[in-house]
Each structure stands twice: as structure tokens, then as C-alpha cells.
C-alpha positions as CSV (number, residue, x, y, z in Angstrom):
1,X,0.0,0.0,0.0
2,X,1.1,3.4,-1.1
3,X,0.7,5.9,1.8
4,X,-2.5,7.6,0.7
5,X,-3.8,4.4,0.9
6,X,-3.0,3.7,4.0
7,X,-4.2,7.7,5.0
8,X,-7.5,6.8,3.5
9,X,-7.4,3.3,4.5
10,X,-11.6,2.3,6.2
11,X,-9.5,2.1,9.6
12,X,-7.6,5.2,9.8
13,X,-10.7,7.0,8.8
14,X,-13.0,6.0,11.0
15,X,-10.5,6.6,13.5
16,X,-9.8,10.1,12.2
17,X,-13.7,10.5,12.8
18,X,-13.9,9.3,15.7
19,X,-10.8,11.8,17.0
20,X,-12.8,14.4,15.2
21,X,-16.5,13.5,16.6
22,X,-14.3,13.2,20.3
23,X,-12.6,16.8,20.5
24,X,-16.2,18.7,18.9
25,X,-15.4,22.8,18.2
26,X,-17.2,24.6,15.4
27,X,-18.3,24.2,12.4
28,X,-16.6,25.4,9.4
29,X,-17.7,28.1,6.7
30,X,-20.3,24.9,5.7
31,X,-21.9,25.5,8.8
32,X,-21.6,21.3,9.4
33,X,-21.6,19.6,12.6
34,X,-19.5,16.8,13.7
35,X,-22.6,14.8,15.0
36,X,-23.5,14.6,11.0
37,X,-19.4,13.2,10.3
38,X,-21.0,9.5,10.4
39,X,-23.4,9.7,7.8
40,X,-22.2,12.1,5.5
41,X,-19.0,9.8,5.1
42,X,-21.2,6.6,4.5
43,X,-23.2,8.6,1.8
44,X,-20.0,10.6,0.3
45,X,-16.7,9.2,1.1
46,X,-16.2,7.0,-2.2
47,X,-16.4,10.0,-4.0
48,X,-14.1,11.7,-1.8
49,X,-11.9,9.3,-1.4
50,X,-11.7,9.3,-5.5
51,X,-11.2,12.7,-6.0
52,X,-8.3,13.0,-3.5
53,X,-6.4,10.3,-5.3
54,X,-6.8,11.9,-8.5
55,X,-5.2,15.2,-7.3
56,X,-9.0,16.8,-7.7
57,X,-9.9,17.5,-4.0
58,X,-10.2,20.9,-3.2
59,X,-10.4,21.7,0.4
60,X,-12.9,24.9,1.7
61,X,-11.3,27.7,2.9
62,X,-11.2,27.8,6.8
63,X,-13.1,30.2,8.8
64,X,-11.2,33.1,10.8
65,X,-11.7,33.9,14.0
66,X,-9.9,35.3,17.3
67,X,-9.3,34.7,20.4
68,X,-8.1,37.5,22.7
69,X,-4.2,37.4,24.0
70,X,-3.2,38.3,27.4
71,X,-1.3,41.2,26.0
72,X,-4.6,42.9,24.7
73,X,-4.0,41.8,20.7
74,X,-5.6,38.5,19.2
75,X,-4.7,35.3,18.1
76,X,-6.2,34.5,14.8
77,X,-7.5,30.7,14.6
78,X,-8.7,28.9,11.2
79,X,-11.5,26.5,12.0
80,X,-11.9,24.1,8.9
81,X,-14.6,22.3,8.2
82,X,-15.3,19.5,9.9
83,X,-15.0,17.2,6.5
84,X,-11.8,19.3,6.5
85,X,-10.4,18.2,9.7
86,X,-11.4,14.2,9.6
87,X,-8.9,14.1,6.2
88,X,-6.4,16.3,7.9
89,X,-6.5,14.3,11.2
90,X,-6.4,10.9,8.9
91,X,-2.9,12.8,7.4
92,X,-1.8,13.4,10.7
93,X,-2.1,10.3,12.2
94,X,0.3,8.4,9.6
95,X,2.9,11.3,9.6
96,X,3.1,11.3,13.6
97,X,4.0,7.8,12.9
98,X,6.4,8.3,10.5
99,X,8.7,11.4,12.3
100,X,8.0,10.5,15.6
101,X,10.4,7.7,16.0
102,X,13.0,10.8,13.9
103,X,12.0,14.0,16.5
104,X,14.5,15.6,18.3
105,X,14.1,14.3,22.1
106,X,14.2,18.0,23.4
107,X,11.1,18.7,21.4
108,X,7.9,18.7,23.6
109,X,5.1,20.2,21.8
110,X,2.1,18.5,20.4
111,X,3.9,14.9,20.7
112,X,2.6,11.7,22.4
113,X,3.4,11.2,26.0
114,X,5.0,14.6,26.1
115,X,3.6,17.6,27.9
116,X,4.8,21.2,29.0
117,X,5.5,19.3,32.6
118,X,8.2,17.3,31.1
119,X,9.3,20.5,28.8
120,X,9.6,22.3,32.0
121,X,11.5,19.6,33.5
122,X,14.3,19.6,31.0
123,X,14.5,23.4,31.6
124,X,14.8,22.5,35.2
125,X,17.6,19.9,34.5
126,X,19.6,22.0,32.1
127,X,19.5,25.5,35.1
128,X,20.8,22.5,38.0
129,X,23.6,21.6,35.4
130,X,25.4,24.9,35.8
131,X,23.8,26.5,32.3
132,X,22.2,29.4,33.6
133,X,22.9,32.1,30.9
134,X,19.0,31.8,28.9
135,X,19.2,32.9,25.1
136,X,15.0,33.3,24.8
137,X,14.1,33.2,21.3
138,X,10.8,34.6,20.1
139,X,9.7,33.6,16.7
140,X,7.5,36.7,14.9
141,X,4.0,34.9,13.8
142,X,5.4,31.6,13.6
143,X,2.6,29.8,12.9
144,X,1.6,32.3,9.8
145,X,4.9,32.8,8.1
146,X,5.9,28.7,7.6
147,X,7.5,28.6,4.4
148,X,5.2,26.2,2.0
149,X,7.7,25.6,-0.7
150,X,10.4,24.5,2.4
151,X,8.1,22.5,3.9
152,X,7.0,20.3,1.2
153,X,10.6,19.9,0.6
154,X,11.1,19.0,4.1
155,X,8.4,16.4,4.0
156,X,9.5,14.7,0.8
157,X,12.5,13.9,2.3
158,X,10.7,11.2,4.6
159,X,7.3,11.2,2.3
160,X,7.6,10.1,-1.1
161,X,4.0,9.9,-2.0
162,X,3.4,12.5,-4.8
163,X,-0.7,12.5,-4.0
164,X,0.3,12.8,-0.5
165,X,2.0,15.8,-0.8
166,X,-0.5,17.0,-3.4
167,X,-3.1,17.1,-1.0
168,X,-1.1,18.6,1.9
169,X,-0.2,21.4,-0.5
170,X,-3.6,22.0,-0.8
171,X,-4.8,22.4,2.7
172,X,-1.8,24.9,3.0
173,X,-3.2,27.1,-0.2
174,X,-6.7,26.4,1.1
175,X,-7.2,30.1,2.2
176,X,-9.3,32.0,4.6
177,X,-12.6,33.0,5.1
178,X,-13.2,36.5,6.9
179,X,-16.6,38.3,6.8
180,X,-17.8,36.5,3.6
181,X,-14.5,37.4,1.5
182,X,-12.0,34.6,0.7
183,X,-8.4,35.3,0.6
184,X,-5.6,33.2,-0.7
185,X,-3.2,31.8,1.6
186,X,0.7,32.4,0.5
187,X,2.3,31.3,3.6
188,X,1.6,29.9,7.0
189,X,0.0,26.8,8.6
190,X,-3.5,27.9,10.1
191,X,-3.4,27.3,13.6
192,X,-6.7,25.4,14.3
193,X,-6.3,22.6,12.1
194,X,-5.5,19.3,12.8
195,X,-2.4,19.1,10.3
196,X,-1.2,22.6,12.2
197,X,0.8,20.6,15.0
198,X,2.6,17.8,13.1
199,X,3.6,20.3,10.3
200,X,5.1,22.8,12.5
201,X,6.9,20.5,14.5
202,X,8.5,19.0,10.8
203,X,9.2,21.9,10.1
204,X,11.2,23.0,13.2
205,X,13.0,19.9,13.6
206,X,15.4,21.0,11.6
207,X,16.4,23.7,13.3
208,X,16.3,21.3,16.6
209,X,19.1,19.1,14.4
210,X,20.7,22.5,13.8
211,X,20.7,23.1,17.8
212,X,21.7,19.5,18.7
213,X,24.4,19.4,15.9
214,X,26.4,22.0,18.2
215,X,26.1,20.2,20.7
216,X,23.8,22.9,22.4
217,X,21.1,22.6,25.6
218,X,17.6,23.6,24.6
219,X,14.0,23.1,25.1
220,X,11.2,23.5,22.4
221,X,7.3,23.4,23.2
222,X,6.1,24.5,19.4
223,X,7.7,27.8,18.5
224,X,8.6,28.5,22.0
225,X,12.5,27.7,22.3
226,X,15.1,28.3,25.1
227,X,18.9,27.6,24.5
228,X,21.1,27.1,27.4
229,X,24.6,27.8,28.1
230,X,27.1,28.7,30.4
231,X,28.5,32.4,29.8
232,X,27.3,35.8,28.5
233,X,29.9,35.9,25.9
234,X,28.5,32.2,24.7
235,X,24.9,33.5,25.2
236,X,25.7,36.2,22.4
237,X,27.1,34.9,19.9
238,X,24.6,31.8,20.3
239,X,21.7,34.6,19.6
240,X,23.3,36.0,16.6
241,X,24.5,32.6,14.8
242,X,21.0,30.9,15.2
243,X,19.0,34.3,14.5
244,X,21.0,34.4,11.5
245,X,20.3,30.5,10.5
246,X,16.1,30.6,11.3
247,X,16.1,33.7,8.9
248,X,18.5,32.3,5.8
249,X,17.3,29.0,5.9
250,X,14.1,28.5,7.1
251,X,12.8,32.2,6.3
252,X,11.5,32.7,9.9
253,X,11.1,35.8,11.3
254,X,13.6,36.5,14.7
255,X,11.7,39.5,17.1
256,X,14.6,41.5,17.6
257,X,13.4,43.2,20.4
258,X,11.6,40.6,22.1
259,X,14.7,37.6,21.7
260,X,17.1,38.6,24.2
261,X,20.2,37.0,26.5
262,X,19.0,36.7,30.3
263,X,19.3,35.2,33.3
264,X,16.8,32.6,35.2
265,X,15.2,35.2,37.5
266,X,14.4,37.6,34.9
267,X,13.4,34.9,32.4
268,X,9.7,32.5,31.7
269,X,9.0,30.1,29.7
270,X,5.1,28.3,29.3
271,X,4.1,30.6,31.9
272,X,6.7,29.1,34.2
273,X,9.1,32.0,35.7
274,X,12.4,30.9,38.3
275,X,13.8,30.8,41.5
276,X,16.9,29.4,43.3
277,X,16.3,27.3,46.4
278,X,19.0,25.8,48.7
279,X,18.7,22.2,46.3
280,X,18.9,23.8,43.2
281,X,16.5,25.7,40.5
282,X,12.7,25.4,40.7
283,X,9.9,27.0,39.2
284,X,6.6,29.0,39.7
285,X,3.6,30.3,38.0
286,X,4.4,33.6,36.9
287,X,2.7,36.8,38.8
288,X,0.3,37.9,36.1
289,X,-0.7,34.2,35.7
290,X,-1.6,34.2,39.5
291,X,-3.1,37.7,38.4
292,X,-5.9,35.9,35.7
293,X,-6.9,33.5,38.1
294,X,-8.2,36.0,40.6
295,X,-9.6,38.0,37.5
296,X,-11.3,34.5,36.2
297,X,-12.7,33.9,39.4
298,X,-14.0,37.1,40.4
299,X,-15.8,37.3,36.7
300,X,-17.8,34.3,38.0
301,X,-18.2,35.5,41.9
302,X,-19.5,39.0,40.7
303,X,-22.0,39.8,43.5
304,X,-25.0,40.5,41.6
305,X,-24.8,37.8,38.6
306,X,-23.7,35.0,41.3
307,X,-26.3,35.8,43.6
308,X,-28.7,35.6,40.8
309,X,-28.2,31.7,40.1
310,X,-27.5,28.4,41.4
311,X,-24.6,27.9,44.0
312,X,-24.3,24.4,42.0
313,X,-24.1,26.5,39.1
314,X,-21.4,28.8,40.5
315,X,-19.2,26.2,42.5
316,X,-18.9,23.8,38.8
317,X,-17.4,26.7,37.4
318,X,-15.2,27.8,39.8
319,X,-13.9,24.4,40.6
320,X,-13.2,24.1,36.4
321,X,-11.0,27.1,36.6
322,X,-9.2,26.1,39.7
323,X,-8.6,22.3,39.0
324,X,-7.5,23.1,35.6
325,X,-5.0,26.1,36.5
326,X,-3.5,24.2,39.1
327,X,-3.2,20.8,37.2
328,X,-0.9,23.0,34.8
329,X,0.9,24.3,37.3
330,X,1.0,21.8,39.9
331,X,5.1,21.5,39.4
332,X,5.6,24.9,40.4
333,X,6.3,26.2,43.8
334,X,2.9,27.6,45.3
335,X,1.6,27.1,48.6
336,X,1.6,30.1,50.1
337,X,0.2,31.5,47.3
338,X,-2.9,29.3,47.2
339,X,-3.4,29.5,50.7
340,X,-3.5,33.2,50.5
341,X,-5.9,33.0,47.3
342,X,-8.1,30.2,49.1
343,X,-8.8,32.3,51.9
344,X,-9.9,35.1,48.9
345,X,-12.3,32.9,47.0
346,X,-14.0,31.5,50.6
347,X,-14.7,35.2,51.8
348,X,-16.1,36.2,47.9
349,X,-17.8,32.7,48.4
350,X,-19.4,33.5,51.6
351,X,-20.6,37.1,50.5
352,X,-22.2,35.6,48.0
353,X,-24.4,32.7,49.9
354,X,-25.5,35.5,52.9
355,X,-26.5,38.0,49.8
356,X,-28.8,34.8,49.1
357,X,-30.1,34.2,52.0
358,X,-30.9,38.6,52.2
359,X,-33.2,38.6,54.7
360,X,-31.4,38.6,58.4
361,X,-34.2,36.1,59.4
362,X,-33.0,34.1,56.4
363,X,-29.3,34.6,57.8
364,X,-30.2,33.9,61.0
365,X,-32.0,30.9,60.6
366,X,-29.9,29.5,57.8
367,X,-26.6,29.9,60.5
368,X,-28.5,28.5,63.1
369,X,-29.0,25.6,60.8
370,X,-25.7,25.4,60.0
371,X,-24.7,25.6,64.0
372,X,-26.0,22.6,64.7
373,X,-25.7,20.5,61.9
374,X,-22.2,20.4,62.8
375,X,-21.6,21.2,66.2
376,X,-20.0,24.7,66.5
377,X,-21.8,25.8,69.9
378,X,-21.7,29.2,68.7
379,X,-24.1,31.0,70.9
380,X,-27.0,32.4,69.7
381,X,-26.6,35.9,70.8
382,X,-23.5,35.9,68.4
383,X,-24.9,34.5,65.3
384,X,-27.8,37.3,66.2
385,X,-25.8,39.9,66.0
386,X,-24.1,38.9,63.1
387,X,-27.1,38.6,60.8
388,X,-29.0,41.4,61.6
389,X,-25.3,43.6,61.2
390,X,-25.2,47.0,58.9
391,X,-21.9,46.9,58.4
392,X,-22.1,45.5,55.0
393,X,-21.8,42.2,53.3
394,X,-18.2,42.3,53.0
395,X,-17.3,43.3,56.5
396,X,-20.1,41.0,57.8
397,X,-18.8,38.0,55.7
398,X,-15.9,38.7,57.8
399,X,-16.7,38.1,61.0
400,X,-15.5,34.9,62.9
401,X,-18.9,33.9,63.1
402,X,-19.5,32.9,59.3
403,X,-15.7,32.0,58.7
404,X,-16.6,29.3,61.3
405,X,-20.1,28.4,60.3
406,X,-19.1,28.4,56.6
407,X,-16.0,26.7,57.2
408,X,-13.5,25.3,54.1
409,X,-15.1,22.1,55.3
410,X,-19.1,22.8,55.3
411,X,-18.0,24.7,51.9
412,X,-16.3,21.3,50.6
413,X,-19.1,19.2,51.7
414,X,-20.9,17.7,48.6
415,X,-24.8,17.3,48.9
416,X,-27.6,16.7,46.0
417,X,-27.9,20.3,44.9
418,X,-24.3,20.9,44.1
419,X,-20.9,19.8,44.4
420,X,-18.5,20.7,47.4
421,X,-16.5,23.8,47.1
422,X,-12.6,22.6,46.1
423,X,-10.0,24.0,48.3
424,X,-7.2,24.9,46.3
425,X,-4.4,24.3,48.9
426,X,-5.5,20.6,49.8
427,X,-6.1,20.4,46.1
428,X,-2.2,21.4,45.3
429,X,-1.1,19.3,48.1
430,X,-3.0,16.2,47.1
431,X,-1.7,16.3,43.7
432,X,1.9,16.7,44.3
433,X,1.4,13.1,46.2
């Protein structure tokens, strides 16, 4: 079997749809659903099939869209359709098996069993090993300047299947969709697509080979690269010489402003920023990543939309946000920091279930509830007082009396209605186990 036959082999397809059908997202410009994939490949895959193998298939254009940056700009994204994506993730799948065995080992993104955790790791290992002068590349629009004649060359050099080729060609000339008008595309893998990952990570590896052929240290995740090494002077004439090779031979873009030579403490990479313990180099989310969490959660714990639904609603949501940013960056050094933010998001928390309740009856008889469903022999002259308070739901949220009542415990309890509350710290801490 020739290698489009083996991409649009009755096994890798329906495995390519089921991938597909697995991770949802949107529609393309053909407004399609991936809950119709099944039967419109029963009823049309022959043909398609037939027209890819005689160099006739003519992908749609993708749809453009954005996603806001942290820095204020957008990311652009090209959402193909979904017909689109289940031949582009049947490509995929044979050319991860082809280059994966041949990718560099300090490449990380977008590969099987390898993750930003084991990225970071390596970065970890190179700082402990005395290279502590960081040459941080930046890449200008990586993802929309890939050169399309040098990566087909690239590929052929592992892929010699002309209809192959053909028909990654054409997803790469596919072009874009914006506000009804199509425009060609010259350059560039759309991010979005299912071929997007793979291709860039071909692409690249040549410039890993480049990296590993002088015998330098470096990390990769996609077009994020560090290089490693053990002197100022080496740092600098490392960023010149590989600047210089990205831009003459695979026609990339270097940021001059934004590559730079540094040091650990002054430098990040996935999010990850530095610090020197007595055992050696460790990591930590950086500040303004600690800075979106609080801005994610207070978006969801504004007073007057949170009040206004479900608790089981509002504690799914929270516990999303939390769970996930922690399970990224669970490897870096945080405790104090989530303690700190735990005690935050239980006080917003609190504020929240008493402007509920509004009534002080309500209060009253809610905390009375609460009182001796678990025992706290708090006195009812205090939790009088504390429900029928002017101070303000803030202040009043503050008093022992509800930090006690609506403990991190009673807040974690699960019931019917809705799930417990998680508490970051004993979250962090359990996962590090």
C-alpha cells in the first residue's frame, strides 16, 4: 500500500472520525456539525476518497476567527470544516507515525506522551547543570509565516508519496474565510487545524538538528524555544548565529526586540518564571498568571450575577477554573500563594451565599442551621448579632462567626444540589502526592 492508501485506509478514517467527533469545536464556513461526520462519510466518502487520489480534492477555505491574548491583541485561529479536519487528522495520524520515532528528544510540543511538565523539567535539569545564561528566542508569527515551498521539501525527504504531498499542498493554499470574503493563503499553517501541529513540528526539527548538531542545551514546546549555556559571551554569539540560521534557511522571522540574552530570575518560559532554592533551580507560576486567576474567578463571583443563580451552578465553574489552572501548574512552587488566594475565593464565596439568603431572618436561621448541623456551639446571641449587622456584606462576611459556620469544610461538603467547594491548597497538596 502506497501511503494515501494507507491515510485513507476504512481504519484510519473512521478513527480520524472518531478523533474528530471526540474533541467537537465549530463548524466550518459549511456550517456542518461533527454529530452529522458518520453519515455524511457513508453517503460521500467514495467519492471523496476518488477525487483526493486523483489530485482533484479541493479543500474549503477555513473560517477566521480570534481569540483574545493576554497582551490585549488576538490570536487569529482557522477553524476548517469538519469534513476538513477528519482528512487532515487521517494525514496526521500516519505522519506522527512516520517522524515520531526521527524528532528531536528536546522537542515537547504537540507529541505523544510529552507535555509542557516534562518540557519544564528539561528546563529545570539544564539550570541545575550549571547553564544558567538563557538565550529566549521569540519567533514573529510563527505559525503564519511557515514557508510552503520549504516545507514540502522537508516532507519529501521522509514522504515520497506525490498524492500525498499533493493534498497537503492544498490544505496549505486552502485560504481563509473573513466576513464572507476569501483570501488566498501564501504562507503559513492555520493554527486550528488538525495538520497545524505535526507540520510545524517538521518543520522546526530541523532547526532542533541544527541546535543538537552543536552540541547545544535547549527546550522546544512548538515555537517557544530556550537555549542554554554557560556564559554571557556564549549567550551572544549563540543569539546571533541561530537568528541568522532561522532567517536564511528556514525564512522565519527572529523578534529582535523581544529575543534577548538573560538570566533565570528575569526569564519565563510556558508561563513558568524561576527561583533558586538551597537544592537547586525550581519553578513558579508567573505573577500575572496568579493575576488571571483571581480575574477569572472574580468574573464568575460577581456579586449581583452570582447571587442571581444556582450555587451548584457557581461552585462547577469555579472548581473548572481552579482544577485546571492548578493541574498545569502543579510542578511549580505555590503554597503560600494558594493558601492566600483560598482564603480570597471562601470570603467572595461566603458574600455571596449571605446575599442569598438577604433577609437577616434568612441569615439567622440558615446559620442557626448550619450551628448545629455540625456542632459549632456558637451562641445564639453571636450568630444574632451577626445577621442582623449593617456593616455590609463584606465586613459581615468577615466576621468569625460565618468564617466558622461556613468553614473550608461545610463549603467542601458535597450534597444533592451541588458539588462541594474545592480548596485549592488541599487540592495542590494532594496532587503533588
Amino acid at each position: 500500500m502506497g501511503l494515501i492508501d494507507e491515510i485513507l485506509s476504512e481504519a484510519n478514517l473512521n478513527e480520524a472520525i472518531k478523533d474528530v467527533r471526540r474533541n467537537k469545536g465549530a463548524a466550518g464556513i459549511d456550517k456542518m456539525t461533527v454529530y452529522e461526520l458518520d453519515e455524511y462519510f457513508s453517503k460521500n466518502g467514495s467519492r471523496i476518497k476518488a477525487s483526493i487520489k486523483a489530485k482533484e480534492y479541493k479543500p474549503q477555505p477555513v473560517r477566521r476567527v480570534y481569540i483574545p491574548k493576554p497582551n490585549g491583541k488576538q490570536r487569529p485561529l482557522g477553524i476548517p470544516t469538519v469534513t476538513d479536519r477528519v482528512i487532515q487528522q487521517a494525514v496526521a495520524q500516519k505522519l506522527v507515525g512516520i517522524y515520531e520515532p526521527h524528532f528531536s528528544e528536546f522537542s515537547y510540543g504537540f507529541r505523544p506522551n510529552r507535555s509542557c511538565h516534562t518540557a519544564m523539567g528539561k528546563v529545570l535539569e539544564h539550570l541545575n547543570d550549571g547553564y544558567e545564561w538563557i538565550v529566549d528566542l521569540d519567533i514573529e508569527k510563527y505559525f503564519d509565516t511557515v514557508n510552503h515551498d520549504k516545507l514540502i521539501t522537508i516532507l519529501r525527504e521522509q514522504v515520497n508519496d506525490a498524492t500525498t504531498l499533493h493534498l497537503i499542498r492544498s490544505y496549505l493554499k486552502a485560504g481563509v474565510m473573513e466576513e464572507g470574503l476569501t483570501s488566498p493563503s501564501e504562507e503559513g499553517v492555520p493554527q486550528g487545524g488538525n495538520l497545524s501541529p505535526i507540520l510545524s513540528n517538521v518543520y522546526l526539527d530541523k532547526f532542533d538538528r541544527e541546535l543538537e548538531s552543536r552540541g547545544l542545551h535547549f527546550a522546544r514546546y512548538a515555537d517557544d524555544c530556550s537555549i542554554f549555556v554557560k556564559s554571557e559571551m556564549a549567550a551572544d554569539r549563540v543569539m546571533k548565529s541561530v537568528t541568522s540560521w532561522l532567517e536564511r534557511k528556514l525564512f522565519l522571522k527572529v523578534s529582535a526586540t523581544k529575543t534577548r540574552v538573560t538570566r533565570p530570575t528575569n526569564s519565563s518560559y510556558l508561563g513558568f518564571g524561576f527561583w533558586r532554592s538551597t537544592k537547586g533551580w525550581k519553578c513558579k507560576p508567573l505573577n500575572d498568571r496568579k493575576v488571571r486567576l483571581y480575574e477569572k474567578c472574580k468574573s464568575v463571583l460577581l456579586r449581583k450575577r452570582a447571587a442571581a443563580i444556582p450555587l451548584a451552578v457557581t461552585f462547577t465553574k469555579l472548581n473548572q477554573i481552579i482544577r485546571g489552572w492548578i493541574n498545569y501548574y502543579r510542578i511549580g512552587s505555590m503554597k503560600s500563594f494558594l493558601d492566600k488566594f483560598g482564603q480570597w475565593l471562601r470570603h467572595k464565596i461566603r458574600v455571596v451565599i449571605v446575599k442569598q439568603w438577604k433577609k437577616p431572618a434568612t441569615i439567622y436561621r440558615n446559620l442557626m442551621k448550619l450551628d448545629k448541623m455540625f456542632g459549632c456551639n456558637m451562641t445564639d446571641e453571636d450568630i444574632f448579632k451577626v445577621a442582623n449587622s449593617r456593616l455590609g456584606l463584606y465586613r459581615q462576611c468577615g466576621m468569625n462567626v460565618v468564617n466558622y459556620l461556613l468553614s473550608p469544610k461545610v463549603l467542601a461538603k458535597e450534597n444533592k444540589s451541588r458539588p462541594g467547594l474545592v480548596d485549592p491548597l488541599a487540592y495542590y497538596l494532594s496532587s503533588m502526592q
